[in-house]
N, C-alpha and C positions, 0 to 999 in steps of 0.2 A: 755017488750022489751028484747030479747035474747040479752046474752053479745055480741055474735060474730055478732048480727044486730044493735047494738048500735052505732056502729063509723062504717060507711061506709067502705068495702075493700081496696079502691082506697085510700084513705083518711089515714088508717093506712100503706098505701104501703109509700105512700111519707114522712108519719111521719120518716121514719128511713130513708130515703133517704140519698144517697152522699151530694148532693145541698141543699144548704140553704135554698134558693127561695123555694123550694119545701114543706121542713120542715116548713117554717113559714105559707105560703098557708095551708096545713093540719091543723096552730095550727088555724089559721083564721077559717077554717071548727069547728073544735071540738070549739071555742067563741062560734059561733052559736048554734051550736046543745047543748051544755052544759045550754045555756039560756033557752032550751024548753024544757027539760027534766024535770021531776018528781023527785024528792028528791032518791028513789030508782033507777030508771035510771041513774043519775049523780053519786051516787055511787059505778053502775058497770062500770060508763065510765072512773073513777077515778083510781078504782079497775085494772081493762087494763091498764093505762097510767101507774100507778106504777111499779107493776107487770112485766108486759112485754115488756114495755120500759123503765123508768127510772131504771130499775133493770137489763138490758136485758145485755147480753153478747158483745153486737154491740157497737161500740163507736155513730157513728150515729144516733142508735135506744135512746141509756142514754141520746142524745143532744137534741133528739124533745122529749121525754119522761119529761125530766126535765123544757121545755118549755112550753111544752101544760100544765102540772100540776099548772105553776104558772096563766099561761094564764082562767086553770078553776078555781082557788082561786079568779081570778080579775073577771072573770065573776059571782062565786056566792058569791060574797060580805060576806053578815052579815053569811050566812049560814056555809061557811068554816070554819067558825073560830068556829063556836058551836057547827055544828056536823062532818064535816071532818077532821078538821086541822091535826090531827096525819098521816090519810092517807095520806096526802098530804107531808107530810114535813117530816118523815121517810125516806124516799125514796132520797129526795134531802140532807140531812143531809149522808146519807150512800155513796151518789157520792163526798163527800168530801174528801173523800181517794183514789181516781179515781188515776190510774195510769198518764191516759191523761191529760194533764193541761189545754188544752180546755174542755174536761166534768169538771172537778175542776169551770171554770169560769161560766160555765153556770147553775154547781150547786148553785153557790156562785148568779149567777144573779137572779136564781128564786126565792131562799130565799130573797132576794133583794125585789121583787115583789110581793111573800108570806107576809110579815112583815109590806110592805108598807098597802097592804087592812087590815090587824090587826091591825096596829096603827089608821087606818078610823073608824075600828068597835068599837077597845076598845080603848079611847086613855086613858092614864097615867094620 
């Protein structure tokens, strides 16, 4: 699967959207699609959500960026945490210094939701 066929067009238009509704719908889409994907497909959709959103210049684009990222840790359970977790969790660790105090929160909420499926997978 190409990267840029990976996550629907429409689907990363709304990911950076103004509107909330919007962004969450998208991250609803990328639940889905992240459960049917192939181990190397989830890592180019992962690869995107980093990348070009939770890193991305847009306040907007770092808020669903940072959301959909935790939302695919919750959907690939055992998997993120043994072969993604670094992509995953770089990205929301670096929006910690976010100028915006809402990408700050919603860095702090994915790590939130990153941490909760780790403590499922490995607990202490």
């Amino acid at each position: 699967m190409e990267t840029s066929t990976a996550i629907p067009p429409q689907v990363l238009r709304n990911l950076s959207d103004r509107s909330s509704e919007k962004r969450k719908q998208s991250i609803q889409e990328i639940d889905k699609l992240i459960r049917k994907l192939s181990e190397s497909d989830a890592e180019k959709v992962l690869t995107i959500l980093s990348n070009d959103f939770a890193l991305s210049a847009s306040n907007n684009s770092r808020k669903g960026g940072l959301l959909a990222l935790a939302q695919c840790a919750i959907a690939l359970g055992q998997t993120v945490t043994s072969k993604y977790l670094p992509l995953v969790i770089s990205p929301v660790l670096k929006n910690f210094s976010d100028q915006d105090p809402r990408v700050r929160f919603y860095a702090c909420e994915s790590l939130f939701n990153i941490l909760k499926v780790c403590r499922f997978v490995c607990p202490a």
